[in-house]
ZAMARGU-4260 file (C-alpha; in steps of 0.2 Angstrom, whole numbers, plus 5000, padded with zeros to 4 digits):
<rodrens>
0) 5391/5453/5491 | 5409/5454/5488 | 5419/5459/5473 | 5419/5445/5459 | 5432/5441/5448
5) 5440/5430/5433 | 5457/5425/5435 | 5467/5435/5423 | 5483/5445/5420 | 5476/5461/5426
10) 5484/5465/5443 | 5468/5474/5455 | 5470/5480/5472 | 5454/5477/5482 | 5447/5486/5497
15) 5428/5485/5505 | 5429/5504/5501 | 5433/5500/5482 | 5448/5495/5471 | 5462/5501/5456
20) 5466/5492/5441 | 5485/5493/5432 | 5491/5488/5417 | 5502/5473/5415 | 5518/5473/5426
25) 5515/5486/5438 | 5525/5480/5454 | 5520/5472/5470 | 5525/5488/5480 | 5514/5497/5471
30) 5497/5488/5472 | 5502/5486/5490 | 5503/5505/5494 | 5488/5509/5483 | 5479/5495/5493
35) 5484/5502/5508 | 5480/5522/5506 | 5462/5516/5499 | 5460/5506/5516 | 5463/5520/5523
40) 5451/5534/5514 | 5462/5546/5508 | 5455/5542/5490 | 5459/5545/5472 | 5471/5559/5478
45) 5480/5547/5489 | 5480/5534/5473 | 5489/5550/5462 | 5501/5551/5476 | 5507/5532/5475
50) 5508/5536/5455 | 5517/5551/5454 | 5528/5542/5471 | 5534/5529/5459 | 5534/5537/5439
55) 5538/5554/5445 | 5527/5567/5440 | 5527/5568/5421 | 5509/5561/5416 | 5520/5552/5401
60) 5528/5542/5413 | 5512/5537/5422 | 5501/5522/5417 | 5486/5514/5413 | 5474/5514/5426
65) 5456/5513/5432 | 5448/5516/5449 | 5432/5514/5459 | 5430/5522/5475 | 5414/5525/5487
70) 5411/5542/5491 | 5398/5543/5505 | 5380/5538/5491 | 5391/5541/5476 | 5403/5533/5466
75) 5420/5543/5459 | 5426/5536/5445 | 5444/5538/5435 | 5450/5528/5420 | 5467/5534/5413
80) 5471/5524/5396 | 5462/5509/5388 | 5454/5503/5401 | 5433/5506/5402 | 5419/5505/5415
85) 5404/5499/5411 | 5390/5508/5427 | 5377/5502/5429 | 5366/5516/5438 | 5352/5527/5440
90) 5358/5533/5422 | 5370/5522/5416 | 5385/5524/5406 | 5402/5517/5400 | 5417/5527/5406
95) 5433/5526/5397 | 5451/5534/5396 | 5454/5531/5377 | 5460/5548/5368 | 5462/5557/5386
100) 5480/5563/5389 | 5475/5564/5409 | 5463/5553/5415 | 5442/5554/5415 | 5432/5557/5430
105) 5415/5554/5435 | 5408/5555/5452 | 5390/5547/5449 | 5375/5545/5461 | 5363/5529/5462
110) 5376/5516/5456 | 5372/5498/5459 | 5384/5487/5449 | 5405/5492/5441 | 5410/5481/5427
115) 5428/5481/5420 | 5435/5467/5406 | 5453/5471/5401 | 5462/5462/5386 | 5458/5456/5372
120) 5460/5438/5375 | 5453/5438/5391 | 5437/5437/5400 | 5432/5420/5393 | 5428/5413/5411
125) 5416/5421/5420 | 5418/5433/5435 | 5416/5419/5450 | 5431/5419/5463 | 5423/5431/5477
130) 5436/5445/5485 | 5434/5458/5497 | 5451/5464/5503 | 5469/5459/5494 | 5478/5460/5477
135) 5472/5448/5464 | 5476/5444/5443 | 5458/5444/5434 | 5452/5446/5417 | 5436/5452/5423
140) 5430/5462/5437 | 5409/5464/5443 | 5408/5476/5460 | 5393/5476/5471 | 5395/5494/5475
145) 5377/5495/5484 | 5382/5485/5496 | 5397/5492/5500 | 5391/5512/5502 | 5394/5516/5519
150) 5381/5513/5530 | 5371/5525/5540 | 5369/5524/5557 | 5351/5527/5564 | 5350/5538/5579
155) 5345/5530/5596 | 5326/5532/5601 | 5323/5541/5616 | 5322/5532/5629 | 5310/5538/5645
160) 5318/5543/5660 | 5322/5531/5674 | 5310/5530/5687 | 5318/5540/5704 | 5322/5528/5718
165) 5311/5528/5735 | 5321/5535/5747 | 5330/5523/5758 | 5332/5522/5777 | 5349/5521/5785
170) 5354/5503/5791 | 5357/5502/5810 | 5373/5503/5814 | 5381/5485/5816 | 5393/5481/5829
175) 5412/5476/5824 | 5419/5457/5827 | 5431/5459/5843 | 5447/5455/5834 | 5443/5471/5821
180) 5440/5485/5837 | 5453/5499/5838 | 5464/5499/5855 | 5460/5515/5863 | 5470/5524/5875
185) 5462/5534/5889 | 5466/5552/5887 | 5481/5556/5899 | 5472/5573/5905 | 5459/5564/5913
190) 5462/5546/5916 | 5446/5534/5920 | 5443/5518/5929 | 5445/5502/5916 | 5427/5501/5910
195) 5419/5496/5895 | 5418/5513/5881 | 5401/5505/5877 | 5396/5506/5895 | 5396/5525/5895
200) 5394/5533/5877 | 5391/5551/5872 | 5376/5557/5873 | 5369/5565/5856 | 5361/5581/5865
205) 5380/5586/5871 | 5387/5588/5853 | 5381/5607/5845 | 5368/5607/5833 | 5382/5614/5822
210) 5393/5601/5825 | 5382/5586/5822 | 5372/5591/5808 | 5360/5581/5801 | 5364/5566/5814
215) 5347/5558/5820 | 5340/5567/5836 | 5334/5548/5842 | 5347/5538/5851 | 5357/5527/5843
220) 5355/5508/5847 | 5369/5503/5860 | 5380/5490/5851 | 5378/5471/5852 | 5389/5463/5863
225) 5396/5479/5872 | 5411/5476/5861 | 5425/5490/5868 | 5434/5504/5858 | 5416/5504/5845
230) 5410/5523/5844 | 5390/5526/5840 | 5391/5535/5820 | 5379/5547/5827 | 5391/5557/5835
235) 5401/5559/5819 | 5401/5580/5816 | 5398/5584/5797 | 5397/5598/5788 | 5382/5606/5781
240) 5379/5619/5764 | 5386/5615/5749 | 5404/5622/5754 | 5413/5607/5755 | 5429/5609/5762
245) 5445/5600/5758 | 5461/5595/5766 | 5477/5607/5761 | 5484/5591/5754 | 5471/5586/5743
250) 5474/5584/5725 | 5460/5595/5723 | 5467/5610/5732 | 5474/5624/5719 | 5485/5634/5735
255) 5492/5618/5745 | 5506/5627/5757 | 5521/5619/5754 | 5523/5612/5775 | 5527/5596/5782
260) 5517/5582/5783 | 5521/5577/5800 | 5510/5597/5806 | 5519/5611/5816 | 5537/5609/5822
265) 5536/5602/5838 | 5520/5598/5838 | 5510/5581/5840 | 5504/5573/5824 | 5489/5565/5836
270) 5483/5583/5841 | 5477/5590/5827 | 5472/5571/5814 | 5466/5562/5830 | 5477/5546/5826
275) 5494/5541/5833 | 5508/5540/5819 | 5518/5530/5829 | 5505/5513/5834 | 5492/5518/5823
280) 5479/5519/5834 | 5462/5529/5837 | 5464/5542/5851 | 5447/5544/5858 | 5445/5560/5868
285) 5429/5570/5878 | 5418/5578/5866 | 5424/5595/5874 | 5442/5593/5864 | 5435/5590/5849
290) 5437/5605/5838 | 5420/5612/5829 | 5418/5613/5812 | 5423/5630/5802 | 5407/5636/5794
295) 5408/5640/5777 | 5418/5657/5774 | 5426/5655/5790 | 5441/5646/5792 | 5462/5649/5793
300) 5463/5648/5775 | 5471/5631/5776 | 5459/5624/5765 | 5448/5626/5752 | 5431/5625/5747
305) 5426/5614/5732 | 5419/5627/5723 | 5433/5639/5727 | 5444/5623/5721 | 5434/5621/5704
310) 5433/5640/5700 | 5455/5641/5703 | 5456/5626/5692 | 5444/5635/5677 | 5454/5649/5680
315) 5471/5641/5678 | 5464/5632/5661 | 5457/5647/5653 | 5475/5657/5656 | 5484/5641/5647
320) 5470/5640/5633 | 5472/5658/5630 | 5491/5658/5631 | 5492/5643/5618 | 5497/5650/5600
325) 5483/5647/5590 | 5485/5637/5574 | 5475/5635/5558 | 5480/5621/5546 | 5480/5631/5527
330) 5470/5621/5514 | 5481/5610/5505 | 5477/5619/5488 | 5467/5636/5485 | 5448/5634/5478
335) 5449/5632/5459 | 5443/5648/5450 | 5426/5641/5438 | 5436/5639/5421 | 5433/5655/5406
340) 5430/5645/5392 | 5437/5630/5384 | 5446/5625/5368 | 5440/5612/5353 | 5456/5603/5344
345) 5454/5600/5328 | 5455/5581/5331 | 5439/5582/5342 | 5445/5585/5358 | 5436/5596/5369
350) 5444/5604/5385 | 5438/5614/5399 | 5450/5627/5403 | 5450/5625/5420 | 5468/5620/5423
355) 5483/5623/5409 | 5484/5616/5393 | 5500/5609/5383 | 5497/5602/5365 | 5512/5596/5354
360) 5518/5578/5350 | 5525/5574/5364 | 5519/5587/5376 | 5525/5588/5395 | 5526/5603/5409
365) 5539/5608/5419 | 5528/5618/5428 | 5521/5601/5436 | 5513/5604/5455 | 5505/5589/5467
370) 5488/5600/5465 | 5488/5605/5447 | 5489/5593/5438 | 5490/5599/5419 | 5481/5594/5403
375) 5492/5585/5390 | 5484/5582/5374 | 5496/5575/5358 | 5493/5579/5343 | 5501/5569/5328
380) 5510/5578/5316 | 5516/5566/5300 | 5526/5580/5293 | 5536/5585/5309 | 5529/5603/5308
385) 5521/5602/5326 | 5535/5604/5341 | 5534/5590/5355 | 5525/5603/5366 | 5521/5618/5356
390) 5510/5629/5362 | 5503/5632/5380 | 5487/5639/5386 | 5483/5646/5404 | 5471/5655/5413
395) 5477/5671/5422 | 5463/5680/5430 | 5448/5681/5418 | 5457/5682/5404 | 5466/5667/5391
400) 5483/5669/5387 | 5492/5659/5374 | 5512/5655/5373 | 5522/5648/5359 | 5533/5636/5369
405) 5549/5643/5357 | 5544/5631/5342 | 5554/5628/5326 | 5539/5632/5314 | 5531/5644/5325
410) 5512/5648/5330 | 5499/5659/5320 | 5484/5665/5327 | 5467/5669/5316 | 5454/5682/5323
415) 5441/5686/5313 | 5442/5705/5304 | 5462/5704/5306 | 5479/5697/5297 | 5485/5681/5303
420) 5499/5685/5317 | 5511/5674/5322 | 5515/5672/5342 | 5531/5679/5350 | 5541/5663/5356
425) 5540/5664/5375 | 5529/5680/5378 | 5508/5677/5383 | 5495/5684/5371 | 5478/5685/5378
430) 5465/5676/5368 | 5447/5676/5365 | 5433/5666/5360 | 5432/5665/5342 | 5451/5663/5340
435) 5460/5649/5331 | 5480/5644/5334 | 5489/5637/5319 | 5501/5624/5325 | 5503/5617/5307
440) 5501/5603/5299 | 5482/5603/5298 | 5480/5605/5317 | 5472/5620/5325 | 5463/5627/5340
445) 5448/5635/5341 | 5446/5646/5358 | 5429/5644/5366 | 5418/5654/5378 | 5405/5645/5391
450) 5386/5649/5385
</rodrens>
C-alpha cells in the first residue's frame, strides 16, 4: 500500500523509494530538490548534499530531520533532532536524534512498517490520506516499507530450442507481366534476326561448372507466355566457398580506391556492370562475354573478401581502443580506517572515534569536508569555564591525538601514575585509553579503547 498520512504541520517529501521529514518552515525548494535526488537514488548522501546546499556546511546551521530510504532488503535510517522513528522489524526499535549533535543511523534488515508522529499537538487524526510520490503537511506518517523494497526479478526458464525447418524446394521460376520486361538491345558484334529471346535461350551445359555453381543441372521450365527480354535464373553465375566477395564501393570494404564512379577514363560504363547508364536498360550479351567468376584468393585486388573486410575492421577498432587514454574514475572518498577507540563524556555520551570529535558550548570545524563530516557534541557549561569549541580529538594513524582549540581556562589531562598536565593550546598530544581531559566545569573525557 502507499504511504499513510495525517494532515499536519510537518512538511514530508515522499518518493516509492522512501521519504524525509523537516521541521516547521523549511522552504518549498528544498523539499522539491530532496524529493527529486531521492527519486532518483542517489540516497541519504544526495539528501546531505541538498542540506549542506542550502545551510552551508556547519551542522549548527543544519536542521531537524528524519529520513527513510530502501536500500536493496534493508532499510537506512537517519534522524537528526527531535524527531523519532518507531520500526517495526525483525527486531524492532525506536530510533531517535535527541542528544546527537550529527544525526543517528541505522541501516536495518526485515523491516515491515516506519512510524513517525511529530508535535505535540498533533497526531490527534489518524494516519488515513494515502500518498506515494509528492510533498505533503502531516502530523503523522505510517510507511509500508515491504511493499516498497525493490523487487526481484526472476530469471527466464529455458526454453527448448526451436524445432529446425524442413528444407524447402525452390519455387519455379514465374514469368514477368509484359509491361515489367526489360528492353533489350541485340549485341551490336553480332546482330540477330528479330525473334523472341524466349525462343532460343541458354543452354545450362554451356555455362562452366565454375561459373554456375550450385544452379540445377535439370532444365529450367521455359516461361509462360514466351514473354521477350525474360532470362531463365538458372543461368545466374554465383560464387561458391565461404569467400564472399564484395564490390570496391561497398560500405563494407576497408581499401575502397578512391576512382570514379562512372569506371576507366574512356571506357564504357555498360562493359564492365552490364547496364546502360544512359536508358537504363539490361544489355544481354552471348554467354562467351560474360566474364568468369574470380575464385577465392584470385582476383585484381579490386575487392575484398568479407572475411578479409571483417578482420580490417577488428583491426582498425583494436588500434583505436588501444590508442584511447584509459580513464579510471577515483572513489569519491578513501575507505574509512575501522576507528581506535572511542570516548565517554561525562554527560553519557558515547562516541566512536571514527571521524574527528569537537566538544565545547558551541562547538564547530573549520575543517568541514563533503565526506567527513565531524562529530559535534555541546557540552553546557553554567560557569562559562568551557570555550565554544574547546578541545578536539582526531585519529592520525593508529594513535589518538588530543588539541586544546587555544581555550581561555585551558585543558588538563589525567593519566593514571602521573601529575595532572595541562595541554599546549594548538599543539596534538597523543592519548590513550584510560586518560581523562579536564575541560572544567564538571565535564570530562574519558579515552576508551575497543575490547
Amino acid at each position: 500500500m502507499p504511504m499513510l498520512y495525517a494532515p499536519g504541520s510537518t512538511p514530508v517529501a515522499v518518493t516509492p523509494r522512501g521519504f524525509a521529514v523537516f521541521e516547521h518552515g523549511a522552504s518549498a525548494a528544498l523539499l522539491t530538490r530532496v524529493r527529486s535526488v531521492v527519486a532518483e537514488g542517489r540516497g541519504l548522501g544526495g539528501v546531505i548534499e541538498s542540506l549542506t546546499g542550502a545551510y552551508g556546511a556547519s551542522l549548527t546551521a543544519i536542521p531537524a530531520f528524519a529520513v527513510a530510504l530502501v536500500e536493496g532488503d534493508s532499510v537506512r535510517i537517519a534522524v537528526r533532532g527531535d524527531f523519532a522513528f518507531d520500526v517495526d522489524a525483525d527486531a524492532p526499535e525506536r530510533v531517535s536524534g535527541a542528544g546527537v549533535t550529527t544525526w543517528t543511523e541505522r541501516v536495518v534488515r526485515g523491516v515491515r512498517r516506519v512510524t513517525l508522529q511529530s508535535g505535540a499537538g498533533e497526531g490527534a487524526d489518524p494516519a488515513e490520506l494515502p500518498v506515494t510520490d509528492g510533498v505533503v503537511l502531516a502530523s503523522t506518517i505510517v510507511w509500508d516499507a515491504a511493499t516498497a523494497a525493490v523487487p526481484v526479478v526472476p530469471a527466464p526458464a529455458a526454453t527448448a530450442p526451436a524445432p529446425v525447418p524442413e528444407p524447402v524446394s525452390a519455387p519455379a521460376p514465374v514469368a514477368l507481366p509484359a509491361v515489367l520486361a526489360p528492353v533489350v538491345e541485340a549485341p551490336t558484334a553480332a546482330p540477330v534476326a528479330a525473334a523472341p529471346v524466349a525462343a532460343t535461350p541458354v543452354a545450362v551445359d554451356a555455362v562452366p561448372a565454375t561459373r554456375r555453381g550450385a544452379a540445377s543441372t535439370s532444365p529450367s521450365p521455359e516461361p509462360a507466355g514466351n514473354v521477350p527480354g525474360l532470362i531463365d535464373s538458372s543461368t545466374v553465375q554465383t560464387v561458391a566457398g565461404d569467400e564472399t566477395l564484395l564490390p570496391e564501393d561497398s560500405e563494407l570494404s576497408q581499401s575502397r580506391p578512391e576512382t570514379s564512379a562512372a569506371g576507366p577514363v574512356g571506357g564504357d560504363a555498360s562493359s564492365t556492370t552490364g547496364h546502360d547508364p544512359l536508358w537504363g536498360a539490361t544489355v544481354v550479351r552471348p554467354v562467351e562475354d560474360v566474364p568468369a567468376a574470380p575464385a577465392p584468393g584470385d582476383h585484381d585486388g579490386a575487392t575484398i573478401s568479407l572475411a578479409q573486410a571483417r578482420a580490417l575492421r577488428a583491426g582498425r577498432e583494436a588500434a583505436a581502443a588501444a590508442e584511447a587514454p584509459t580513464s579510471t574514475t577515483p572513489p569519491l572518498a578513501p575507505p574509512r580506517p575501522p576507528a581506535p577507540g572511542r570516548i565517554r563524556v561525562s554527560t553519557g555520551q558515547v562516541l566512536l572515534l571514527d571521524r574527528t570529535v569537537v566538544i565545547g558550548r558551541r562547538p564547530r570545524s573549520t575543517r568541514v569536508s563533503g565526506t567527513d563530516l565531524p562529530h559535534l557534541v555541546a557540552v553546557d557549561s553554567p560557569q562559562q569555564d568551557i570555550s565554544r569549541s574547546h578541545v578536539e580529538l582526531r585519529v592520525e594513524g593508529e594513535s589518538i591525538v588530543a588539541t586544546d582549540l587555544r581555550t581561555t581556562n585551558g585543558t588538563t589531562l589525567l593519566r593514571t601514575a602521573a601529575d595532572p598536565m595541562r595541554l599546549h593550546p594548538g599543539e596534538a598530544t597523543v592519548v590513550i585509553p584510560g586518560d581523562v581531559l579536564d575541560l572544567g566545569d564538571g565535564i570530562t573525557v574519558a579515552i576508551e579503547g575497543l575490547s
